[in-house]
C-alpha positions as CSV (number, residue, x, y, z in Angstrom):
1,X,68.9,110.5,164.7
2,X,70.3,110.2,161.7
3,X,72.8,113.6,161.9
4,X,73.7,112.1,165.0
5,X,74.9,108.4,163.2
6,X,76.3,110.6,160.6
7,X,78.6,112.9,163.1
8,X,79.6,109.6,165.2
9,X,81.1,108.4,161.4
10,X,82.6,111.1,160.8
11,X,84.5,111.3,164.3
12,X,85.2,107.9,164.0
13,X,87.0,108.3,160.7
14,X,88.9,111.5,162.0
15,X,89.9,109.4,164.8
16,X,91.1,106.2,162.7
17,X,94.0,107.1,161.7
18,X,96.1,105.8,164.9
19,X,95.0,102.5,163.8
20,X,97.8,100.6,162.2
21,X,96.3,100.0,157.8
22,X,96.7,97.1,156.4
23,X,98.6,97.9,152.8
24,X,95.8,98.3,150.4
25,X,98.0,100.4,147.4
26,X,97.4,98.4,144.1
27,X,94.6,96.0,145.3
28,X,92.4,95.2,142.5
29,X,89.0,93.6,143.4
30,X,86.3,92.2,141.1
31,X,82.6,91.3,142.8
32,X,79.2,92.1,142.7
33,X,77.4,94.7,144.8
34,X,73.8,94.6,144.6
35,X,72.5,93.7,141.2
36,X,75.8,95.0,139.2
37,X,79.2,93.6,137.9
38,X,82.3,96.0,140.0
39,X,85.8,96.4,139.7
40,X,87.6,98.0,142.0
41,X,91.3,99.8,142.7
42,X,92.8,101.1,145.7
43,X,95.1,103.5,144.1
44,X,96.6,104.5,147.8
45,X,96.1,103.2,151.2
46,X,93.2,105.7,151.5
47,X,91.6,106.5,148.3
48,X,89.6,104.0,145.6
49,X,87.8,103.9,142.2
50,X,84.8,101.7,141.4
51,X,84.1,101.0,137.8
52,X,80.5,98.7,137.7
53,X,77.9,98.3,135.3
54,X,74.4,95.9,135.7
55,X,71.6,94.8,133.6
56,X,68.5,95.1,136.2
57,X,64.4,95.1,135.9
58,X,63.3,98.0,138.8
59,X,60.5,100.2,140.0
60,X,60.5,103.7,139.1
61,X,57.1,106.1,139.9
62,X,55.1,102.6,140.2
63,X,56.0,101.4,136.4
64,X,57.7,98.3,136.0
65,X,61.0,98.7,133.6
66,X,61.2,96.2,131.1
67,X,65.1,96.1,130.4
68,X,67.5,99.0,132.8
69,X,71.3,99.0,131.9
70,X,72.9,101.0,134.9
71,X,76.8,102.1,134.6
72,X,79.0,104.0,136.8
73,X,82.0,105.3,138.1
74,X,82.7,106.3,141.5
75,X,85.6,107.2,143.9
76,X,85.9,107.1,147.5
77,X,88.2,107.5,150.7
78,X,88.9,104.8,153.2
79,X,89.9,104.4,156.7
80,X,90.8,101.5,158.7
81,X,89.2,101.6,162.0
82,X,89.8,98.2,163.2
83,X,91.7,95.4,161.9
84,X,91.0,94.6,158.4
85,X,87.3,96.4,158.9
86,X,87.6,100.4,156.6
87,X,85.4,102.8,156.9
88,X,84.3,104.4,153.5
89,X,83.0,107.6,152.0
90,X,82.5,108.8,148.4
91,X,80.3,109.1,145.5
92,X,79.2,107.4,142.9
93,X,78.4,108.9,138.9
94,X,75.6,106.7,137.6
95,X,73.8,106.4,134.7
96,X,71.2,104.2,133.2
97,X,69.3,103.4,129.9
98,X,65.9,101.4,130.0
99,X,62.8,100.6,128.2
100,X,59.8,101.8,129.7
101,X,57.4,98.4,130.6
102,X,54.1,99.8,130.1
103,X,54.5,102.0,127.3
104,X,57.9,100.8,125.5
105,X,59.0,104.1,125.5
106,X,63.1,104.2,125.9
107,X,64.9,106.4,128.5
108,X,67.9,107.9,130.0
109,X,68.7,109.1,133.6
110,X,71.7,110.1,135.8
111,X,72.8,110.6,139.4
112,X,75.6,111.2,142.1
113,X,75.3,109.8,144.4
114,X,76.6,109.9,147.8
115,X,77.7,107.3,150.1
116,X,79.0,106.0,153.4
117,X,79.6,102.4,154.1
118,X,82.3,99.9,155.7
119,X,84.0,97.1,153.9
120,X,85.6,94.1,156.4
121,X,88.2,91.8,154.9
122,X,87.8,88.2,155.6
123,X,91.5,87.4,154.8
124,X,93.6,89.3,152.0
125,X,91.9,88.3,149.2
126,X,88.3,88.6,149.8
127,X,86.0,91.4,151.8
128,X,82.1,92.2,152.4
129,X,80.6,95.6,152.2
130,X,77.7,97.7,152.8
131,X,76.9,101.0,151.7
132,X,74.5,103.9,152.6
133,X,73.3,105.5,149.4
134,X,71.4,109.4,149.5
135,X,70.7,110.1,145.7
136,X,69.0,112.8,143.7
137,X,68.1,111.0,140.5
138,X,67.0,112.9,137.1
139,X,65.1,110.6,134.4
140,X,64.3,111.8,130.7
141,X,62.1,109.8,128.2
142,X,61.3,110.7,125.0
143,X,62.5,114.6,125.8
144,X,60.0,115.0,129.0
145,X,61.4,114.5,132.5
146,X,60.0,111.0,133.5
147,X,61.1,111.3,137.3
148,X,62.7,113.2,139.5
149,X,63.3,112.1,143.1
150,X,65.1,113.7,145.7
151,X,67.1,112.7,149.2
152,X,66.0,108.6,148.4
153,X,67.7,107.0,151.2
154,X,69.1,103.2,149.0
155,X,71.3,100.3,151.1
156,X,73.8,97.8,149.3
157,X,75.5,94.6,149.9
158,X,78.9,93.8,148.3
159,X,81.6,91.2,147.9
160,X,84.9,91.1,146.3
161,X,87.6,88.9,145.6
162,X,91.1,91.1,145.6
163,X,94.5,90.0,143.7
């Protein structure tokens, strides 16, 4: 089911390019998506940069995290594929540093991770998003690997105001 949403998408996005883009070249958008701080850049019609950082409290192998700091850059390609709605694909360099909850141990991790999602602009200055995350995270603490977790299927809701 899920090759099958994923090859739809990517026909889709092939296929998009008759539609007529709105300009996007320049746009600068600040927002939040999820539970971290973005800035974003259309540097063409077509291709973005993400720049976002967070301070969260998660879950990770059952062990509540006391203080997370999460950072990241990420690029991806858009396509309009119907007025003022793009569809987007990338990925997404993250990093975090956090304080383990139940022993107070401090540690590091990283990830790329890649995504799919559509962004629709409500007028020119303001859009919603979603995004399709599939990660492969790696977590250290205190030298020893705290983590690992492969193919972890995440979601994300966005907004941004664009000048």
């Amino acid at each position: 089911m899920i090759k099958k949403a994923l090859a739809v998408l990517f026909l889709v996005t092939l296929l998009a390019g008759m539609v007529e883009a709105q300009d996007l070249a320049g746009k600068v958008g600040i927002g939040l998506r999820a539970d971290t701080f973005s800035i974003r850049k259309f540097v063409s019609n077509n291709l973005g940069l993400d720049v976002f950082a967070g301070y969260v409290g998660s879950t990770r192998t059952g062990q509540t995290d006391a203080n997370m700091l999460g950072y990241g850059l990420g690029g991806f390609y858009a396509n309009e594929i119907y007025k003022d709605v793009l569809l987007e694909a990338g990925a997404v360099l993250h990093g975090w540093q956090g304080i383990d909850g139940t022993t107070g141990n401090s540690y590091t991790g990283a990830a790329i991770i890649p995504f799919i999602g559509a962004e629709c602009f409500i007028n020119s200055h303001f859009s919603l998003d979603g995004q399709v995350e599939l990660g492969a995270y790696g977590c250290t603490m205190m030298g020893n690997t705290r983590s690992t977790s492969l193919n972890v299927l995440t979601g994300s809701l966005g907004a941004h105001i664009y000048f």
